[in-house]
C-alpha positions in Angstrom: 5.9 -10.3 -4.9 2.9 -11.4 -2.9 5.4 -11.6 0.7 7.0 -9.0 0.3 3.9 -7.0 -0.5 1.9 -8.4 2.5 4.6 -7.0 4.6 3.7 -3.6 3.9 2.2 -1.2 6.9 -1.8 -2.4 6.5 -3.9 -1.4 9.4 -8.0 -1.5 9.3 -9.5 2.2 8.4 -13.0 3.3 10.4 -15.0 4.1 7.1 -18.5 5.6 7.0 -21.1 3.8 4.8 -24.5 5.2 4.9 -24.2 7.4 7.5 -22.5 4.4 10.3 -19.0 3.5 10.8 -17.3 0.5 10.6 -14.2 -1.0 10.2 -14.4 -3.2 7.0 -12.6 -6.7 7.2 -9.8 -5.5 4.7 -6.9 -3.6 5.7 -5.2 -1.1 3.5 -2.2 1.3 2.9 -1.1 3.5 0.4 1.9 5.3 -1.3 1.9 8.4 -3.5 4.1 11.7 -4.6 3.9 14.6 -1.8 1.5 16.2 0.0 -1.8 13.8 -1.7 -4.4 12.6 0.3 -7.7 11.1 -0.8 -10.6 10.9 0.5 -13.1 7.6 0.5 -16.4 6.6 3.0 -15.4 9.2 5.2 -11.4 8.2 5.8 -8.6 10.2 4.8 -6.0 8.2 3.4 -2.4 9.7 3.5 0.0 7.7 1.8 3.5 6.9 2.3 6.5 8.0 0.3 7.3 5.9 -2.9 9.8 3.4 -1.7 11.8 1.3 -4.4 9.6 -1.2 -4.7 6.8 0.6 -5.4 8.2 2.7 -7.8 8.9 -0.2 -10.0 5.7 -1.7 -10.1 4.4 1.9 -10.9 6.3 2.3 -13.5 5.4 -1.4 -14.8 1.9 -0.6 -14.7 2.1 3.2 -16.6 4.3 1.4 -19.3 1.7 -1.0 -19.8 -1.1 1.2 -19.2 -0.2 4.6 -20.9 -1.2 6.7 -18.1 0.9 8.6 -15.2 -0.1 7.8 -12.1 0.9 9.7 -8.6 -1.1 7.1 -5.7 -2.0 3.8 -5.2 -4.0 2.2 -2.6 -3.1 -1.3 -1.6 -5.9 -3.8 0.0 -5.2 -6.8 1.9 -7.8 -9.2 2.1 -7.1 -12.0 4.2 -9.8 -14.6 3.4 -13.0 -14.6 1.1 -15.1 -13.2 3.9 -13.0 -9.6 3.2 -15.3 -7.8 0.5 -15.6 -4.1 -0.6 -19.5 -2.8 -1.6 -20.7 -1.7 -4.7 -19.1 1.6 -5.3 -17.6 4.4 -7.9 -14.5 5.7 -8.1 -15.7 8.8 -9.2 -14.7 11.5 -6.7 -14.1 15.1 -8.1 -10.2 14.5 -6.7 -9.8 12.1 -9.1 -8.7 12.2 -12.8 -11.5 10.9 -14.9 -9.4 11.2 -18.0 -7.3 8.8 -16.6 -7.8 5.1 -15.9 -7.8 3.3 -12.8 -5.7 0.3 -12.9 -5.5 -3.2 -10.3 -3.3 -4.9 -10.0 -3.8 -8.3 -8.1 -1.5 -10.9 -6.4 -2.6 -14.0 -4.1 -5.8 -15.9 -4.2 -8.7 -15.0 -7.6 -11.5 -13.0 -6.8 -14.4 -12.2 -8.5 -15.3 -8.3 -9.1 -18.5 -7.5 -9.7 -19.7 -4.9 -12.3 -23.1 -3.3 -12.3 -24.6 -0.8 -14.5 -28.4 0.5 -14.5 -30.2 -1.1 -16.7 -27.3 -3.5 -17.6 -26.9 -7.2 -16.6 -24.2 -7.4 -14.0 -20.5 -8.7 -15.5 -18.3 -10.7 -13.1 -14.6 -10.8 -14.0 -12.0 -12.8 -12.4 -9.0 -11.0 -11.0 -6.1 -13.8 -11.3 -2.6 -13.3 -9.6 -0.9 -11.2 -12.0 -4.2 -9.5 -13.9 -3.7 -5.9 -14.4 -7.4 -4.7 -14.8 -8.4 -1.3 -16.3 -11.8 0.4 -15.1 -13.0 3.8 -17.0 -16.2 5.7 -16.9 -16.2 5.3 -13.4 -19.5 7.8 -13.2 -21.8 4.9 -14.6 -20.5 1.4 -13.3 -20.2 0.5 -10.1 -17.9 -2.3 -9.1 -17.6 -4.8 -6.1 -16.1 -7.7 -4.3 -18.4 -10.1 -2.8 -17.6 -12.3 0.1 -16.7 -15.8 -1.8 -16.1 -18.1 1.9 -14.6 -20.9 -0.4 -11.6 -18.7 -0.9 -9.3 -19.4 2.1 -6.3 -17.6 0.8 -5.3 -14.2 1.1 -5.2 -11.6 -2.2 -3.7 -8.0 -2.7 -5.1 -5.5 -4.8 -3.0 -2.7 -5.8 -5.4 0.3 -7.0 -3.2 3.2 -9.3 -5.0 6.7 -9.9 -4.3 10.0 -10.6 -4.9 12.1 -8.1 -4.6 15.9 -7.8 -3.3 17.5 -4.7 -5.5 19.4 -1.9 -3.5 22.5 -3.5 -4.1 22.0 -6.9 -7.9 20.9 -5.8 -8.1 24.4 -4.4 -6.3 26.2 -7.3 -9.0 24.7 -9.5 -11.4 25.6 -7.7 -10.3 29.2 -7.3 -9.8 29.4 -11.0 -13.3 28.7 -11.5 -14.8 30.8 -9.1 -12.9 33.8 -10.1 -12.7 34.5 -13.5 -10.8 37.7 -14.4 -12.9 40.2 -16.9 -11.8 40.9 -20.3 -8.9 43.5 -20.5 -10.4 47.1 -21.3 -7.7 49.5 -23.4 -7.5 52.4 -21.4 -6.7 55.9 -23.3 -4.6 58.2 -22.8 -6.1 61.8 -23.1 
């Protein structure tokens, strides 16, 4: 699964982390139902249609998961100098009620959890590890360079995500609430 995964379109996103930009040493892709897009440190990610592959892994992970998922961001991290900074997966387009699953293949990395107030928890994400992350509005997570690591991994990152459409429908809805019906007589 690893080759033919790491054949997938990657390319290196410019990202924007505290107000610079940089292109971080992973690459990434992603795949997803129509018309998403989602939004991290300044990039815009639109992802490709579901191909076959894809949608079979997707539907491995929401039968082992319970949850429905419509995107998932792949990242390709060629050695243990490619890391990703302490950060939430808590923006407003995403499902909270929903939780985010990786999936990893190649080389074991460690993420990093961190909570204020709370010791740190590092967890190893094996080959094959299917991780779940929820309350994303408390814990941040990372993956910190590890040079000893020489091999390349693949994280596969499912959420739910709502479309710009629906984002604006829900929106709209809560701006605009409709008063309560008044009878009108008839005289």
């Amino acid at each position: 699964m690893f080759t033919k995964l790491s054949k997938c379109p990657f390319k290196q996103p410019i990202i924007k982390v505290w107000d610079k930009f940089y292109r971080p040493l992973r690459k990434s892709c992603s795949y997803g139902d129509v018309n998403l897009e989602y939004e991290y440190s300044g990039h815009c990610e639109l992802p490709l249609p579901w191909n076959r592959t894809m949608l079979k892994i997707k539907s491995d992970v929401e039968k082992k998961t319970g949850f429905e998922y419509n995107f998932v961001l792949l990242n390709f991290y060629e050695s243990g100098h490619a890391k990703i900074g302490a950060h939430k997966d808590d923006k407003q387009s995403l499902n909270q009620f929903v939780d985010i699953a990786t999936l990893s293949f190649g080389a074991c990395r460690d993420m990093i959890f961190s909570k204020k107030g709370c010791k740190s928890v590092r967890q190893a994400l094996e080959a094959g590890s299917l991780l779940l992350m929820h309350n994303q509005k408390e814990w941040t997570h990372a993956i910190h360079p590890q040079p000893c690591v020489k091999d390349p991994r693949i994280s596969l990152t499912f959420r739910r995500v709502s479309s710009s459409l629906q984002q604006s429908l829900d929106e709209m809805e809560r701006d605009y609430s409709i008063p309560p019906c008044k009878h009108l007589r008839r005289e």
